[in-house]
Residue, then its C-alpha position, 0 to 999 in steps of 0.5 A: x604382975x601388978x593386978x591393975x597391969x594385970x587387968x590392962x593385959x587381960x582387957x587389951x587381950x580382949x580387944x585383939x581377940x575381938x578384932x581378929x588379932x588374937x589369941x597370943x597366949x596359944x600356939x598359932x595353926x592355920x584353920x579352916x574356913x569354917x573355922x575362920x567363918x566361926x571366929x569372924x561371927x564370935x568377933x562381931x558378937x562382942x562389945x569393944x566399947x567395954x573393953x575401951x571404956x575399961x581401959x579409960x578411952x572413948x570407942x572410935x566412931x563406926x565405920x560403915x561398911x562399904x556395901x557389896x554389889x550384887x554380881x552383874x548378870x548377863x543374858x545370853x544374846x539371842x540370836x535370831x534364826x535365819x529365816x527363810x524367804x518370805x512369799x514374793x510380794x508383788x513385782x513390776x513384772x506381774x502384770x500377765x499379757x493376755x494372750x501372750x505365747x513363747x512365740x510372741x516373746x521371742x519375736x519381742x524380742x527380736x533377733x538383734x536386740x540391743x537393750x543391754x550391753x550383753x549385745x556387744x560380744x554375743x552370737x546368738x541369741x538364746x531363747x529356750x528350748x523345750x516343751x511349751x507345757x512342760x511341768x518342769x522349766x530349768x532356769x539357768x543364769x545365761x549361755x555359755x561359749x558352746x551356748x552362744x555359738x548354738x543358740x541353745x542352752x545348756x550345750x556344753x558340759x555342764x548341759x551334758x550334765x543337766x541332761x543326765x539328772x533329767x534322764x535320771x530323773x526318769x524324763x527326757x530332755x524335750x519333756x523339760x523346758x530349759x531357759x536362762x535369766x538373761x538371752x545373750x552371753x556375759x563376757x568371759x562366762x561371768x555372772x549377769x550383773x544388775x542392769x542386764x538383769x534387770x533388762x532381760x528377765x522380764x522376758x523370763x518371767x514371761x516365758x514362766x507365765x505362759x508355760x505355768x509349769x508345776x515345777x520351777x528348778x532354778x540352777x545356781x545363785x544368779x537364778x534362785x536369787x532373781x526369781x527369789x528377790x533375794x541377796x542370801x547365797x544359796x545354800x541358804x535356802x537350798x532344796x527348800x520350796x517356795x511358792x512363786x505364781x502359782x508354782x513351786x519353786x525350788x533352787x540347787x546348784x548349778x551343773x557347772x558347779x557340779x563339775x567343779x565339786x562332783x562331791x556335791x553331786x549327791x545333794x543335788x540329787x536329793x533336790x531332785x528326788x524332792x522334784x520327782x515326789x511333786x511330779x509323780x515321777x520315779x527314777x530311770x532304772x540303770 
């Protein structure tokens, strides 16, 4: 080969090798990543603007190379943790009559009230029953068919029930008092709804005021969530305790859910073992 052939082999040689496209002269292997990372760093340390200038062309203008994002970082979503109910604030049924007694209450009432839309099927009116310095008050969400025919609550089954975790409890029925959010049976043993609550519970926060028992259990979610003010379903806030004029306050299920869902049964009697600690009491030995 002709030298000046020669050199114009060995620069063009060169050049490749420079660029990544070399060598041609030995047998290819496939290399490592470090082997590669190795060539690539070689690569950029030489000069093809001599390898060009030897072959008589200008170098080509430099391409800038096209900047690499930094990798986008997302955080984590912080969730914030439920939070259970605040104090009560002051409500429209705070103001305390002076002098006011159950028996007041319930000749207030009447006994053919008309002031909600519960009047309509009802039978009798169910007012409460129970100790009228009782430490303990059960609030239940309103009366049943057997409740309504009676006029007492909690008479059916699921009261026979009640009646059972109050004797567990080492109490009898007439050392609680009983009562519910509305007096008057909802039709088809539904929930309470708004209005009607809104109508009739005045009278049970009445009842609370002149009882002042220690201890508030409220009995199922229409209960816990009118003396509570809240719209969160009870398991939320469950054997938890809250301070409510001057008493604690605690919710658990309802009987009639018991009955429904005996498995439950269990965690209901550790919201009434936490009701014995306030009260002092101790189990009834079977």
């Amino acid at each position: 080969m002709e030298q000046k052939n020669r050199e114009r082999a060995e620069a063009w040689l060169r050049y490749a090798d420079d660029i990544g496209l070399g060598p041609f002269y030995t047998a290819r292997t496939i290399q490592s990543a470090p082997q590669l990372a190795a060539a690539e760093i070689s690569s950029s340390s030489s000069n093809p603007a001599s390898v060009l200038a030897a072959e008589g062309r200008a170098p080509e203008p430099a391409i800038a190379a096209k900047p690499v994002s930094a990798p986008v970082v997302v955080s984590p979503v912080k969730v914030p943790p439920v939070t259970v109910l605040p104090v009560f604030a002051p409500t429209l049924f705070d103001e305390r009559i002076e002098g006011d007694t159950l028996e007041r209450i319930r000749a207030d009432i009447g006994p053919n009230c008309t002031r909600c839309k519960l009047h309509k099927g009802r039978t009798k009116i169910v007012f409460g029953v129970g100790n009228p310095k009782a430490d303990l008050v059960f609030v239940g969400e309103g009366p049943g068919r057997d409740e309504d025919a009676q006029g007492e609550p909690f008479v059916g089954r699921a009261g026979k029930l009640l009646t059972q975790m109050i004797e567990a409890m080492g109490l009898r029925r007439e050392d609680v008092y009983i009562a519910n959010v509305v007096k008057c049976r909802p039709p088809e043993n539904r929930l309470p709804e708004k209005d009607e609550i809104e109508t009739c519970s005045p009278f049970l926060m009445r009842q609370l005021a002149v009882i002042q028992p220690k201890v508030i259990c409220c009995l199922g979610s229409c209960s816990s969530q009118t003396l509570l003010q809240t719209t969160q379903g009870i398991s939320r806030f469950r054997g938890e305790w809250f301070d409510f004029r001057g008493s604690k306050l605690i919710a658990t299920y309802h009987p009639a859910y018991l009955l429904r869902n005996p498995a439950a049964k269990s965690e209901v009697w550790k919201d009434l073992q936490k009701v014995m600690a306030v009260l002092g009491l101790k189990p009834k030995r079977r």
